[in-house]
Structures are given as C-alpha cells and as structure tokens.
C-alpha positions as CSV (number, residue, x, y, z in Angstrom):
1,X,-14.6,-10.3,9.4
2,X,-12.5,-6.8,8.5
3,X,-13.8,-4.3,6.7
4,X,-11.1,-1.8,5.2
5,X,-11.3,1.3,3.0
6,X,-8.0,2.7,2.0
7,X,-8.2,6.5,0.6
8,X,-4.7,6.0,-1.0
9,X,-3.8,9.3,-3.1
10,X,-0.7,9.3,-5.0
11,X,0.9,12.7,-5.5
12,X,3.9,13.6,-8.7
13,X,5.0,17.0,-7.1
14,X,7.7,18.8,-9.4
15,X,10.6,19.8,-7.4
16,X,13.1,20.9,-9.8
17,X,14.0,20.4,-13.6
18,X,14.7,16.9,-13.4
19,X,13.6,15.6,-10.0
20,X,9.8,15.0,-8.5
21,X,8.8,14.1,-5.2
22,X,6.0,11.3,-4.9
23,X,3.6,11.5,-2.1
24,X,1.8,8.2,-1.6
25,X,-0.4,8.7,1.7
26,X,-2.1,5.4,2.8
27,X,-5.1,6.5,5.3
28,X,-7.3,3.3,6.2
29,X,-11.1,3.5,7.3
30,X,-11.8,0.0,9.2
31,X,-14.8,-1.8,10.5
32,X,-13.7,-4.5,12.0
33,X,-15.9,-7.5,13.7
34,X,-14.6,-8.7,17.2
35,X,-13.2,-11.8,17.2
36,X,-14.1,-12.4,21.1
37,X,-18.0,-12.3,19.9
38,X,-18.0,-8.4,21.4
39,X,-19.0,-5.1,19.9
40,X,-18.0,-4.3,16.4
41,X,-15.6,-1.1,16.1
42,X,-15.2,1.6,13.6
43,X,-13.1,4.2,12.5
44,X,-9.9,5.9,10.8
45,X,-6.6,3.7,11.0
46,X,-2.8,4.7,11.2
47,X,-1.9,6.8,8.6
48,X,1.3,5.4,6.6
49,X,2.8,8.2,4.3
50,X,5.9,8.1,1.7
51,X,8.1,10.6,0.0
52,X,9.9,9.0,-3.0
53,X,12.2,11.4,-4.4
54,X,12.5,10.1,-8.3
55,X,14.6,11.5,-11.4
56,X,11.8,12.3,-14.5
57,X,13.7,10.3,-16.6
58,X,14.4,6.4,-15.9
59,X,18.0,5.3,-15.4
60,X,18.7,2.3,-18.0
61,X,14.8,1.9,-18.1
62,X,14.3,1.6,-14.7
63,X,12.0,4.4,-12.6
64,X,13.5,4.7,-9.1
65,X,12.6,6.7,-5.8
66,X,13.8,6.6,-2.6
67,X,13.0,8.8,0.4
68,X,11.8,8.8,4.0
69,X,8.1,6.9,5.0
70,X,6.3,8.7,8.3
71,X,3.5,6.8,10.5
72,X,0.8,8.8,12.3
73,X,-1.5,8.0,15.0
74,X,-4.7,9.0,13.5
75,X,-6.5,6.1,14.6
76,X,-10.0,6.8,16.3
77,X,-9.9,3.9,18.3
78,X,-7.7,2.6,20.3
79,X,-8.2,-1.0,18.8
80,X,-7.4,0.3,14.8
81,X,-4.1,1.5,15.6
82,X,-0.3,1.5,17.5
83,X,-1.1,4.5,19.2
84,X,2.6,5.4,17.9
85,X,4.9,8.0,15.5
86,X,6.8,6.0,13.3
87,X,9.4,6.4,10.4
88,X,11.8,5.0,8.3
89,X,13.6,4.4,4.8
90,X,11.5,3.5,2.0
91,X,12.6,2.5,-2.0
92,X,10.1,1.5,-5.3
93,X,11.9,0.5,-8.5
94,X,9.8,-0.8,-11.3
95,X,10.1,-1.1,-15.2
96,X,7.3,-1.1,-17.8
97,X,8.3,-2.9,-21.5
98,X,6.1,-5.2,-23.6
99,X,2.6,-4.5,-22.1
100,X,4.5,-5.7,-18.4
101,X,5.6,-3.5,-15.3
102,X,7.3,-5.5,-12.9
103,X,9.3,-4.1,-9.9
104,X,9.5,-4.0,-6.1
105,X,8.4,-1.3,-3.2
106,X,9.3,-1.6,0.2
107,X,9.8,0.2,3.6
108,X,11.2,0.0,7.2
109,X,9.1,1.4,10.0
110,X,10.2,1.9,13.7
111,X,8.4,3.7,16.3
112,X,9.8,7.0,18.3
113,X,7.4,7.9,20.6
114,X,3.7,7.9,21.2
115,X,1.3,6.1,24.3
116,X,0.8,2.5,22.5
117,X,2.2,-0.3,24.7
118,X,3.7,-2.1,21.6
119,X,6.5,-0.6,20.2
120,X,6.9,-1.0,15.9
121,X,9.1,-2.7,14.3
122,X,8.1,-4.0,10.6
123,X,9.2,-4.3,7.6
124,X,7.2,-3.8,4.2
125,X,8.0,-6.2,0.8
126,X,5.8,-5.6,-2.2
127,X,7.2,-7.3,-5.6
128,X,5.0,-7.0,-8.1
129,X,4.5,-7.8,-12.0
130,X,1.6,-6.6,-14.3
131,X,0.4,-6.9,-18.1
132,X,-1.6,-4.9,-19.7
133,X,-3.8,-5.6,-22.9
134,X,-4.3,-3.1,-25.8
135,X,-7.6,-2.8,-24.6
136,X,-6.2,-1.5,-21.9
137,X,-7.3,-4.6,-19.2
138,X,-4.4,-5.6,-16.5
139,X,-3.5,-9.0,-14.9
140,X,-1.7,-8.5,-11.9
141,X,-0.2,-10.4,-9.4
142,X,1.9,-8.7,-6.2
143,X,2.4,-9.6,-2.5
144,X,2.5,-7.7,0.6
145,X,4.4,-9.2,2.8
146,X,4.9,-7.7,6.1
147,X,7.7,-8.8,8.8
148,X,7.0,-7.8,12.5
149,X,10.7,-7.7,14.2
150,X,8.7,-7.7,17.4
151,X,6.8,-10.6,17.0
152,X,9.4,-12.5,14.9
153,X,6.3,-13.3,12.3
154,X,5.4,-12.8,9.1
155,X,2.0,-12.1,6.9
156,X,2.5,-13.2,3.6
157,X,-0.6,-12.1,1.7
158,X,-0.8,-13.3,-2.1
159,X,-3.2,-10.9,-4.4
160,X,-4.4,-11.7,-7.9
161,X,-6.5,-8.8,-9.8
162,X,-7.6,-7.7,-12.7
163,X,-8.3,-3.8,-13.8
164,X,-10.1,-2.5,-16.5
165,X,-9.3,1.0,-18.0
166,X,-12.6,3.2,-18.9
167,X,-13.3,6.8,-19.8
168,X,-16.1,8.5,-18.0
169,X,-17.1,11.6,-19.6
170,X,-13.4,11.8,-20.5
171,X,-11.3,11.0,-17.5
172,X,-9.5,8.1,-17.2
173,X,-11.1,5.8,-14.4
174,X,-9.8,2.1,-13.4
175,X,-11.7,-0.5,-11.6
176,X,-10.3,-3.4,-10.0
177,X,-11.2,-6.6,-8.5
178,X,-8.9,-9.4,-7.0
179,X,-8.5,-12.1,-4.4
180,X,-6.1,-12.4,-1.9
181,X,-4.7,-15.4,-0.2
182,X,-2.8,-15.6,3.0
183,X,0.0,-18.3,2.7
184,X,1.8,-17.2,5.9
185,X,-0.2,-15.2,9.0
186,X,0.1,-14.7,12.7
187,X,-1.5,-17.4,15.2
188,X,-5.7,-16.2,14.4
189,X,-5.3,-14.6,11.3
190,X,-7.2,-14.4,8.3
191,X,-7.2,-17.2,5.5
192,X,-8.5,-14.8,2.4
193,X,-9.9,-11.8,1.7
194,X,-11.5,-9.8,-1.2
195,X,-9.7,-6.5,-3.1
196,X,-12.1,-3.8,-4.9
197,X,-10.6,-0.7,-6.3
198,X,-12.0,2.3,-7.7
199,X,-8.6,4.8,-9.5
200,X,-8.9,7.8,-10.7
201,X,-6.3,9.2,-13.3
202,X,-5.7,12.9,-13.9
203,X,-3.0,13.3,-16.3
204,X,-1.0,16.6,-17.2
C-alpha cells in the first residue's frame, strides 16, 4: 500500500491589468509500504510546480493558461523521488456553463540535470468534466494519465468524486471523496486506490 498527501496550493497572482499568473505547486508527503516485504519509507516527494499565465477574461467562454512547469528534487528519500531537475511546457483550458466545467490540463516534463540514474521523460493528460448542484454538491469524473517516454508505458488512472461545498464560520470549505481505478499501469502496479480532499476557498 501507498500512502500520499498532496499539499497542493493554487495561487491567482495579478500581473498586470488584464493578465494573472497561476501558481499551482504539487508537493507530495508519501508513506509508502515495500513491495519486497522490507522496511516501510517516509517522507517529502518531488515537487512538481506550474506557472499558467491566463487573460482575466475568457476568450469565447473559454479560460486558458499556458506557461512553463519546473520539477524539484525535494524528495527525502531516495526511494520517493528522481533525484532530478525537470521542466517543460504546460496548458489548462476549461469552460464552466450549465452547472458543468469541462476542460483539459496537461504538461511535458524532461529532466536537465540532477544524480538520479533514470532520466524523465513523461507526459501529463488530465481531461476532466464536472456538475455542480444548486446546493452547491459536485460529480466529477477526470483521468490522469501519465506516459513515461522512457519506459514506453502508460498509467491510466480513472477517478470518480463527489464534493460538497460548506461554510465554516464563513469561509468556504470543500470536502471530497472519490475512487480511483487503474485501467492501464506498469508491470506491479496498483489496481485502485482511494481520493480524500479537504479545499479551502479564499475569495477576493
């Protein structure tokens, strides 16, 4: 079994009258069992982090951003992480009407230096489409489909969740809960896995 804690912040930075840059920094905390029946390790993961530069207003309904995406090395252990500094293009286009948002983000990552033996290749997919209720509940379905040039393989992951909106003492707060099925994965990996989310909102 894994065991992984992403502390995902997601950042609207003004950068001039009509354009903002998104930071969306991905930094994972894993405990992951061996699968050799060794020790357990534990620790902080490769740090993925993406710079969407994005007009305020959408262009024919549609909010685009495009920009660069770094990869750090901040894994503790050797195990949880390339050991490698990557980058690359990344794009997210999505469009909200009718109680749905619906849309695509993705990235390229290759490696340019760093001490892991394994050099990085991969390539990021995430469609995804949404509802929302007027209660303010969300069905969503996405994937996260990853394709390692290196390896020539893919992980398909398929994710079904549901989100409830809430106010705690007057900030917005969403929790979420989904499944996640794997319907294509390296030789040895996982069949399913579990998806909790705690957002919090803090509006202008």
């Amino acid at each position: 079994m894994k065991y992984m804690a992403n502390i995902q912040p997601v950042i609207p930075i003004p950068i001039s009258e009509d354009w903002n840059v998104i930071v969306r920094t991905i930094l994972p905390v894993i405990y992951a069992e061996s699968p050799t029946g060794g020790s357990s390790t534990s620790g902080l993961g490769d740090t993925t982090q993406s710079f969407f530069f994005s007009l305020k207003n959408p262009v024919g309904g549609w909010i685009l951003g495009a920009g660069p995406v770094m990869y750090y090395p901040t894994a503790t252990e050797s195990a949880l992480g390339a050991g490698k500094w990557g980058a690359g293009p990344t794009i997210v286009a999505l469009r909200q009407e009718h109680g749905f948002t619906y849309g695509i983000l993705a990235n390229q990552i290759w490696s340019v230096a760093g001490w892991g033996d394994q050099d990085i290749s991969a390539t990021y997919l995430q469609p995804f489409v949404s509802f929302t209720t007027k209660t303010y509940t969300t069905f969503a379905l996405n994937t996260e489909s990853t394709y390692n040039w290196e390896a020539d393989e893919w992980t398909v992951p398929l994710n079904f969740m549901v989100q409830q909106l809430v106010k705690i003492a007057g900030h917005p707060v969403a929790f979420q809960v989904g499944y996640r099925y794997y319907a294509e994965k390296p030789s040895g990996g996982p069949d399913w896995g579990l998806r909790f989310a705690i957002t919090f909102l803090f509006p202008k």
